[in-house]
N, C-alpha and C positions, 0 to 999 in steps of 0.2 A: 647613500642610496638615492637616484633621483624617483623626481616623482611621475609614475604613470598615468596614464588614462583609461578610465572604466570604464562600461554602462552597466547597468545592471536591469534587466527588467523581471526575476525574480521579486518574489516579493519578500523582502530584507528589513531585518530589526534595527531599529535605531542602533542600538551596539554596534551591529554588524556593520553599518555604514560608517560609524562611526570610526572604528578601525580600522575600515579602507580606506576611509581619506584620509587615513595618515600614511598614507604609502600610492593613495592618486587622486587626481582629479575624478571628481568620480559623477557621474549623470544618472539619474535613478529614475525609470519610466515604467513601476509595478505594473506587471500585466493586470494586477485586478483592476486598475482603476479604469485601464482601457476596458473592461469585461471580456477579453478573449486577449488568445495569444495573440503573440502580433508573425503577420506573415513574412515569409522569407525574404521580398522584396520591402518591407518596412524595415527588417531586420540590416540585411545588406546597405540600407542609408545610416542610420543608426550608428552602425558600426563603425563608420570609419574614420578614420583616427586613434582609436581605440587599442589599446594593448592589451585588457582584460576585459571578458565576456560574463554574467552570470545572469543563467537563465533558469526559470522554473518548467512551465509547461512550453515556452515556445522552442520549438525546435530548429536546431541549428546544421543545415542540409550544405551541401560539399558548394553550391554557388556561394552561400554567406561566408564558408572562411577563403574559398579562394580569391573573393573580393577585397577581403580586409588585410591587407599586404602590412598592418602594423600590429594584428592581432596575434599573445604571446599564450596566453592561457584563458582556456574554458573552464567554468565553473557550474556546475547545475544541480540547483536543489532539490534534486531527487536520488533516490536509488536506480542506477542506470542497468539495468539486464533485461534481458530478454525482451520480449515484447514492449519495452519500457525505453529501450537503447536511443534515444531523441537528438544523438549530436551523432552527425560522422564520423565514425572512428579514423577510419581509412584515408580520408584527408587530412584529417589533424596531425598523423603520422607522417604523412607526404611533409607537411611543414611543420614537423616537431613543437605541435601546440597540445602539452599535458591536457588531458580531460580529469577535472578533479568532479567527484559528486557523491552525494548525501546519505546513504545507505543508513538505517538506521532512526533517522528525524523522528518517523513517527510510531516507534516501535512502544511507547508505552501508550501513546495514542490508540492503537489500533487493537494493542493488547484489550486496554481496558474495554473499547469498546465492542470488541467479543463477547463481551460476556452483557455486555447491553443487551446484543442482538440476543446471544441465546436466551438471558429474564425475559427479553419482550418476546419472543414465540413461543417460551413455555408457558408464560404467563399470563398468556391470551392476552397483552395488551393493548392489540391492533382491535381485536373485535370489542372489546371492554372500555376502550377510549369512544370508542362510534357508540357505540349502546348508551355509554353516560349522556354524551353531547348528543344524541336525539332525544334524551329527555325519559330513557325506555326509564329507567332504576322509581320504582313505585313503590315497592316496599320495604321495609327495613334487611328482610334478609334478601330481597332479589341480589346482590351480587354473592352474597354466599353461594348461593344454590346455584346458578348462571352459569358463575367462572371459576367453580373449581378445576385447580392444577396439582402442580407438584413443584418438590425443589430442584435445585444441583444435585443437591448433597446424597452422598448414596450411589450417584448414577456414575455407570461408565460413558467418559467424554471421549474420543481419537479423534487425535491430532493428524491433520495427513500436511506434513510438511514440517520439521523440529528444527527451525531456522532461530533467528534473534528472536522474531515475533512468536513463533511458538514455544521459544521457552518460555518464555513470557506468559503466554497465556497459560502454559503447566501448572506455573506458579500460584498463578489466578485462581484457577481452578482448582487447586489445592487446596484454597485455603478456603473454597466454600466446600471440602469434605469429598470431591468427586473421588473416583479411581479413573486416572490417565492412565493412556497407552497414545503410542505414534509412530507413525510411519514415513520416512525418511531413507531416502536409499544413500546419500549421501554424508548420514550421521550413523557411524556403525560404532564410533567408540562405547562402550554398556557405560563407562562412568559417566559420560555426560549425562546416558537416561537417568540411574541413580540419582545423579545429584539433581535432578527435578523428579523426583518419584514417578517416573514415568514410564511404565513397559514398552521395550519396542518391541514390534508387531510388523504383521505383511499386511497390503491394503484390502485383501479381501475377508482377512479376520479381523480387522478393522472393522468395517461394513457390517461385517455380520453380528461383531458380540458389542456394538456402542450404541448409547443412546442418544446420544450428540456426537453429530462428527462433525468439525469443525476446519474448515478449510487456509492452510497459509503457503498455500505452493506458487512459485514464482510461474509466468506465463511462458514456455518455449513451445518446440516443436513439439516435445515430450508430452508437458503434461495439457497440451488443449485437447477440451471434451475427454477428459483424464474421469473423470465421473462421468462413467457410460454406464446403460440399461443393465448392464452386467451387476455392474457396485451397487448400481441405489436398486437391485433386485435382490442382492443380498442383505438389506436393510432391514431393519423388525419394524411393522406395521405402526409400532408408540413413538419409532425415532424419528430426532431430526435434524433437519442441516446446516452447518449457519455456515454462511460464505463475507467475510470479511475483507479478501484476497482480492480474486478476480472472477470477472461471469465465466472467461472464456475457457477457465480449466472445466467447467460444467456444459454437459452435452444439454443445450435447455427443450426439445424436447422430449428427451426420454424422463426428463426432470418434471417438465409441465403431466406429462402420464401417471408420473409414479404417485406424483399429490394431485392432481386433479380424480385418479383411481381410487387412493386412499390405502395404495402402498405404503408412502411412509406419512407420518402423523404431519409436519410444518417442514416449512423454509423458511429462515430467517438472512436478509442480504442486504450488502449496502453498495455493493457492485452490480452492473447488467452489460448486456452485451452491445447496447447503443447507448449513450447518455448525452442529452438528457435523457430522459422518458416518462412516461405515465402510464396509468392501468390502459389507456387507448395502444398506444405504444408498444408496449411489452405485457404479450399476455400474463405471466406469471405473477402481475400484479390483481388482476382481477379475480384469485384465487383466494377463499378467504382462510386457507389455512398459509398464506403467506405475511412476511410480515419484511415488510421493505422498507429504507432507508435513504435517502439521497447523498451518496457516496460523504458522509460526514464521520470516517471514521481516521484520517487524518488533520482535521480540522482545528484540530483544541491551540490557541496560542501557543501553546510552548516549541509545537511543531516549528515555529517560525526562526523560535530563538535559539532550536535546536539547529538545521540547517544554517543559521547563517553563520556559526560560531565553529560547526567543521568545517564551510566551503572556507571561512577566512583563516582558521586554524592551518589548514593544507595551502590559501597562498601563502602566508607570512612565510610557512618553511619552503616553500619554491623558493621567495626571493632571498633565504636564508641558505641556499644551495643547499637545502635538507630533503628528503625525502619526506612528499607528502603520504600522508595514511588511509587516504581514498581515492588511489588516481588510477583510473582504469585503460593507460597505456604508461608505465613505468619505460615501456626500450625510449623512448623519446625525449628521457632527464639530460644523458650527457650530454646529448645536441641540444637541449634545452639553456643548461646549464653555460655552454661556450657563448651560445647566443646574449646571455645577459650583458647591461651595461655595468 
């Protein structure tokens, strides 16, 4: 098997690199270190010579692969759909260049920290962390009396979206005693719910009988502003929201109404509809029954070592004339496959 040439400007685990260069020359330019993706005309230089591509956040536009006349396969660590879709499909298929990517990296990442977001909005942690560090806390019991809350356990959670991440999260939440239910139009099998003790449920009996509804739907035409005045007016006054996912399935000002009114009780999120941001920025941060996060809900290491170990997983069986297990243009293998040295 000769040996290829890479770049990579993902950000990739030593492992990972490691057993790419046993199969190419490999150039590794992590977009973190640059602090931004790199543009399409840096990208376009970069490239060429190059026979494999693997990229994170920077996106790869139909002049970058018609540029690289030596480019065979794309790689990118993320899960690619919908509003997320960051490489060309349509010319990669003109030149039968596989698009392989990540789906999944940070699915226990993101699980777990669901359940961050919703302890710190029930738990009053955002006004309880400000109250300690100005110094308020005076008397022995001032935080008793301050910031009483409540648990999980007992409450009804919905899930609106019963994908990898929200089984996940079922599970989660199972084990601190909740009662799950979810809503998924595309998960009708009853044993999958079953086998995470999960009711399924329609979105607006959702809304109406949970105490936490917790958001894991992917970004399309479908579901943006998918939580409209309608949903969070079906809410109960105690409940509340944690968005893990994305800002743009949430319509934000029917959302900024419903909690700045005292419709519903908090917001808890680690996604917004611009980012970066700040309470200047994005009103919904200057609300103090919000409780915000700076998108750190894939963040954890393991994320790293998860991606790089499918995106290399799925080349090995490309140049193994195998079928990889996360390529999202499979008609493109056979003309792939004649193409090989």
């Amino acid at each position: 098997m000769r040996k290829y040439k890479a770049l990579v400007t993902g950000t990739f685990s030593e492992n990972g690199l490691r057993r790419l260069r046993e199969v190419a020359d490999c150039e590794y330019r992590d977009w973190q270190l640059a602090k931004r993706p790199y543009t399409q005309e840096e990208l376009k230089t970069m490239i060429q010579g190059k026979d494999i591509l693997i990229v994170e956040m920077t996106e790869v536009h139909k002049e970058v692969i018609e540029s690289a006349s030596d480019l065979k396969i794309i790689g990118c660590c993320r899960g690619l759909r919908g509003d997320d879709l960051t490489v060309d499909v349509p010319a990669c298929n003109e030149r039968k260049i596989p698009i392989l990517n990540a789906p999944g990296r940070n699915l226990n990442s993101v699980a777990e920290f669901t359940i961050f977001l919703t302890l710190g909005i029930l738990r009053k942690v955002r006004p309880a962390i400000n109250w300690f560090y100005d110094a308020q806390w005076k008397e022995w019991l001032d935080f008793y009396t301050t910031f009483r809350t409540g648990e999980i356990r007992g409450r009804t959670v919905g899930l609106m979206g019963f994908g990898n991440i929200g089984k996940m999260v079922a599970a989660l939440f199972n084990a601190f005693g909740a009662k799950v239910m979810a809503y998924d139009p595309f998960v009708n099998d009853p044993d999958v719910y079953r086998q995470y003790n999960t009711a399924k449920t329609d979105a607006q009996t959702l809304f109406r009988e949970a105490d936490i509804v917790s958001l894991h739907m992917n970004v399309n035409d479908d579901t943006k502003a998918f939580v409209n005045a309608e949903l969070l007016g079906l809410m109960k006054p105690t409940a509340f929201l944690v968005n893990s996912a994305r800002a743009a399935i949430v319509d934000r000002d029917a959302l900024y109404d419903a909690l700045a009114g005292g419709k519903i009780a908090g917001y808890a999120t680690d996604v917004y509809h611009r980012e970066p941001c700040n309470p200047e920025t994005e009103p919904l941060l200057a609300l103090d029954n919000v409780f915000g996060t700076p998108h750190l809900g894939g963040t954890a290491d393991e994320v790293i070592q998860n991606h790089s170990n499918i995106i290399m997983d799925d080349i090995e069986r490309l140049l193994r004339k195998e079928t990889p297990k996360f390529i999202l243009n499979p008609q493109v293998l056979d003309a792939f496959y004649r193409q090989l040295a």
